[in-house]
Each structure stands twice: as C-alpha cells, then as structure tokens.
C-alpha positions in Angstrom: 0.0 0.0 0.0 1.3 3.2 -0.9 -0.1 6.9 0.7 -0.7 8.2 -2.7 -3.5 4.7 -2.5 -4.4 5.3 1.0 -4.9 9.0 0.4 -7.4 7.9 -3.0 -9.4 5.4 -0.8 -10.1 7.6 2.3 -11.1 10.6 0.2 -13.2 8.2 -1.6 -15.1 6.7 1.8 -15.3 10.7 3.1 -17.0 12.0 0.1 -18.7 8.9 -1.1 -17.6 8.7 -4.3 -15.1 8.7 -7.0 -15.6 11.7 -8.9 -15.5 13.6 -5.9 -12.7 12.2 -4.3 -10.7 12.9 -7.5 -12.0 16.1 -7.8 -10.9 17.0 -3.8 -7.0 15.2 -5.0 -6.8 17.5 -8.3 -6.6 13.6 -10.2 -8.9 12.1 -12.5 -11.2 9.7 -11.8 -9.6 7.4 -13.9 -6.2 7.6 -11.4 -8.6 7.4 -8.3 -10.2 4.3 -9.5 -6.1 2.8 -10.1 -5.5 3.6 -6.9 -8.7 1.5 -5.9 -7.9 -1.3 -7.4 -4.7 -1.8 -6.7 -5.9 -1.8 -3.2 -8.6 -4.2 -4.2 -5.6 -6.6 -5.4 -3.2 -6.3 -2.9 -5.6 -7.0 -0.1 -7.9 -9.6 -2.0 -10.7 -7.8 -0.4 -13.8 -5.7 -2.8 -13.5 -3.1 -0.3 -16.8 -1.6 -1.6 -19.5 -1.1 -4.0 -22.0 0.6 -5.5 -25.4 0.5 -4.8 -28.4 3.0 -5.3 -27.8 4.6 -2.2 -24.2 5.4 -2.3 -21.6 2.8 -1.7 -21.9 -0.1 0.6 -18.4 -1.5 2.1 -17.3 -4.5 3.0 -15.7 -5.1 6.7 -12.4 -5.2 5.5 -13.0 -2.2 3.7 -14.7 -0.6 7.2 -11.1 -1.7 8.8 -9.4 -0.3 6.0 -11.1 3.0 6.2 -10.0 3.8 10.0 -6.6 2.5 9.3 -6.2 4.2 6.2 -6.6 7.7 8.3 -4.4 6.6 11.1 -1.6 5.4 8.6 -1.4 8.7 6.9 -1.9 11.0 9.7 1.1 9.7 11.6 3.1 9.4 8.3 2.8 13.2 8.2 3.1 13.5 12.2 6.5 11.5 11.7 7.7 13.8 9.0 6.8 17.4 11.1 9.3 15.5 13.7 11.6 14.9 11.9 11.8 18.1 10.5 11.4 19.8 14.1 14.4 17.6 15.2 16.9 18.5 12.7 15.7 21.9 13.1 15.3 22.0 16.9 12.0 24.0 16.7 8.6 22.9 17.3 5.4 22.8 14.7 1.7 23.8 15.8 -0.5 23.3 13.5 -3.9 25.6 13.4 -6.9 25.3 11.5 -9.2 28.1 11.6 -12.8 29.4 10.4 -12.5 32.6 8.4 -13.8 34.9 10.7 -11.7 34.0 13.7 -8.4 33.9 11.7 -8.8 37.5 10.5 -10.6 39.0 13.8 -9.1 36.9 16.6 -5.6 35.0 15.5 -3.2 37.2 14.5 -3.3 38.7 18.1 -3.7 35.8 20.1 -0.8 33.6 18.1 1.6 36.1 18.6 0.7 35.9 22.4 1.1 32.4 22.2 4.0 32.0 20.4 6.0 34.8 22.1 6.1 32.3 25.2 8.3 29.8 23.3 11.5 30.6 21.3 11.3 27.5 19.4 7.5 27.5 18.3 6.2 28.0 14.7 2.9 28.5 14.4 1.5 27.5 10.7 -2.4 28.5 10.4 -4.8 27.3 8.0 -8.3 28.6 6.9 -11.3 25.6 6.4 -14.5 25.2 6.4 -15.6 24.2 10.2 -17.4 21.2 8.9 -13.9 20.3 7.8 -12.7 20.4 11.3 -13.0 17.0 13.0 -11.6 15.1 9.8 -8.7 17.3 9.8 -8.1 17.1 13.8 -8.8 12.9 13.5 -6.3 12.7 10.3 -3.9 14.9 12.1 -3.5 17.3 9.2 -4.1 19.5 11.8 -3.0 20.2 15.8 -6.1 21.7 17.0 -9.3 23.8 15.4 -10.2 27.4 16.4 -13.9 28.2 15.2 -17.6 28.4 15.7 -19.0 24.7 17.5 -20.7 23.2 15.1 -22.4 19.5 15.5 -19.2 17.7 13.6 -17.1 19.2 16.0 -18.2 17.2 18.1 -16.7 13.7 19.3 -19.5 11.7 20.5 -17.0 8.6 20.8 -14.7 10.8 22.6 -11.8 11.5 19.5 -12.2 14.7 20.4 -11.7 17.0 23.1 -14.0 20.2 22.3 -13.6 23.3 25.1 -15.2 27.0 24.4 -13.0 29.8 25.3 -14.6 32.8 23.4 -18.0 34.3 22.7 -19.1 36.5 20.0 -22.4 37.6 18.4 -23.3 38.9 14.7 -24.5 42.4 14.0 -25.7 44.4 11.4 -25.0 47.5 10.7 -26.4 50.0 7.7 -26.1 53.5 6.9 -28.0 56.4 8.8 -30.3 57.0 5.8 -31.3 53.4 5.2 -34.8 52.3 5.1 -33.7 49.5 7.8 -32.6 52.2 10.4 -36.2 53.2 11.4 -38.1 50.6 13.3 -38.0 47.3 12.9 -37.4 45.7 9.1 -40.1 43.5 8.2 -38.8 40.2 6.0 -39.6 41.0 2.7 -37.4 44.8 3.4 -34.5 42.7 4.3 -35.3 40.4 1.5 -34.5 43.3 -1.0 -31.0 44.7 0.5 -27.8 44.1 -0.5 -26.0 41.9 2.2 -22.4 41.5 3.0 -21.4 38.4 5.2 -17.8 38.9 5.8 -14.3 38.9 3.5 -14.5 35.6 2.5 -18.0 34.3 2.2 -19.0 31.0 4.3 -19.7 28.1 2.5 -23.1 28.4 4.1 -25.0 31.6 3.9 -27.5 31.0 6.9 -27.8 33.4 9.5 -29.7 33.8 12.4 -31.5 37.3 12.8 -33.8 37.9 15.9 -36.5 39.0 14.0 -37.1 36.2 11.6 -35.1 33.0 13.3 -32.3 31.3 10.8 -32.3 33.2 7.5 -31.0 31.7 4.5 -29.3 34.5 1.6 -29.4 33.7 -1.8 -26.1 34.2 -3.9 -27.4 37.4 -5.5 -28.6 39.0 -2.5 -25.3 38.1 -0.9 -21.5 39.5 -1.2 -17.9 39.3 0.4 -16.6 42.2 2.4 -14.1 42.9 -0.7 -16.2 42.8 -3.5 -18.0 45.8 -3.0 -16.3 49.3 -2.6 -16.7 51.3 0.8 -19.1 54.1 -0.3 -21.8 51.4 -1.1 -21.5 50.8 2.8 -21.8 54.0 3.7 -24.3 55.3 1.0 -26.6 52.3 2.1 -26.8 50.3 -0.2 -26.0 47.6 1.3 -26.5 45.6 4.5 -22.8 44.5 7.0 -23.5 40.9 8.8 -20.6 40.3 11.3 
C-alpha cells in the first residue's frame, strides 16, 4: 500500500464517491479508480460497492477505512518530527474558520508563540465542517472556530472546550430604510448583504426578528467585493 493509494481510498469513503474524491485530490477519476484497485488486489478484499444509495463496504474495507486515516496521519506526524528535530524547533498546526483567523488570530498567536523561542505556528483557513476530519487525520493540531455539530466527538476522539464568545451584527447607513423601526422580511429580503471577506460556504444566518435566515447568492457579497461608499451610502447591508 502506498499513501498516494491510501490518500485515494479515504477521500473516496469521506465524500462517497469517485468523482469527488478525485476532484478534492486534483486527479482524475480514472487515477482514483487505479489507486482502488490496486488496493482491491493487494488486499484480496472488494473493499466496496455501489449501490443506489451510495456505496456499501465491505468489513475489510470498514477496517481499512480507519486505518487508512491513522496510517497517513502519523506518516505526516512522523515527517513534522523529523523536521522539528533536525531543526530543533517545534510545529503547531492551526486550522481556523475565516472569521476568527482575520478578527481573533493574529493577536492571540503572537501571544502564544511569544512564550516559546522554538515554536512556529503554521495556520490554516477551512470550512468548520472540515474540522473534525482534519483534527482525526492529524493534518491538523487543534481547530479554532464556531462549534458546530461535527465538532463534536461523541466517541470521545475529540476534546471540544469553548474559550470565546461573539455575536453577529448588522449594521447599515443612517439613511437606510432599515434604520427606522423594525425591518419586516420582505425589506430585508431586497438589500444588498455583505457576510464577511471571505464568504462562508453556508450563507445561513440567524436574525432575531425572523429565526435562521437563508441568503441567496445574489442578494449576498464578500466584504471585498464591494467598494466602501456602497457601505456608507446604504446600499447595502454588514452581517458580522
């Protein structure tokens, strides 16, 4: 078994499927399905397959799955030591949502750091849904973000502590039809919204006048892709 195999197959059993596995790896799906079945042979074992609702594995391809995760998580764990070794400096890796690594990191990692000579800090930005595959592959060292239900170890493979709290506001111009009384949901349904520099990949908010409001992609913008003056001009709406 190679890692380039192992790396196919649990991207496969994550996503569910081929194309999307490949898509995730940058290969095509004809070198995912290669990687497959070389597994196949070397392990004399299906693995999995298809069925109408999604794939359907076989134990040894259950077994495989964990391992497979394990296998290259410490392969990369092995290689930061190494490197920190030979370097004599220490590697924390951070994964962060988008919000918290431009409000909240900067600061707070050059706290931490500051306390040890020989600690690098690499940070990452993902998806919080992405957070407790990359914590349990050990791509990662720990995850900074919003809680979110796959944050969650229910088996206990993760350790999940809040340390911060924050709400979202809005906030629109003086002359905007929004600053006098309270907004009725078809008025907010009409403004221009902007949900932060880099736009989540889910655009559900929750607004204390209407519950969990879902924004459509044209009602909806990052930070940077409108200029300043529409903000202040009002015409448009600033969810943090």
């Amino acid at each position: 078994m190679t890692p380039a195999q192992l790396r196919a197959y649990s991207a496969v059993v994550r996503l569910g499927s081929v194309r999307a596995a490949a898509a995730e790896l940058g290969l095509s799906d004809a070198g995912v399905s290669m990687h497959i079945a070389a597994l196949r042979k070397e392990l004399d074992d299906q693995l999995f397959t298809r069925t109408g609702a999604g794939l359907a594995f076989t134990p040894g391809g259950l077994r495989l799955a964990s391992r497979a995760v394990e296998i290259l998580g410490l392969q990369q764990q092995t290689a930061i030591e190494v490197t920190e070794a030979a370097h004599g400096r220490r590697l924390l890796r951070i994964a962060a949502s988008s919000t918290f690594a431009e409000h909240a990191a900067p600061g707070l990692i050059e706290l931490f750091s500051s306390r040890a000579d020989d600690l690098s800090v690499e940070l990452s930005v993902h998806p919080t849904s992405r957070f407790r595959d990359l914590i349990l592959s050990r791509a990662v060292d720990i995850a900074i973000g919003p809680a979110s239900e796959s944050c969650h170890g229910v088996d206990g493979s993760l350790f999940v502590r809040p340390f911060l709290k924050y709400q979202i506001i809005t906030v629109v111009a003086p002359n905007s039809p929004l600053a006098v009384g309270i907004p009725t949901p078809g008025l907010l349904r009409q403004q221009q919204w902007m949900l932060g520099p880099r736009r989540a990949a889910s655009t559900e908010r929750s607004l204390p006048c209407c519950g969990t409001w879902r924004f459509q992609n044209h009602t909806s913008e990052s930070f940077r892709a409108m200029p300043l003056h529409s903000r202040r001009s009002g015409e448009s709406v600033v969810s943090r």
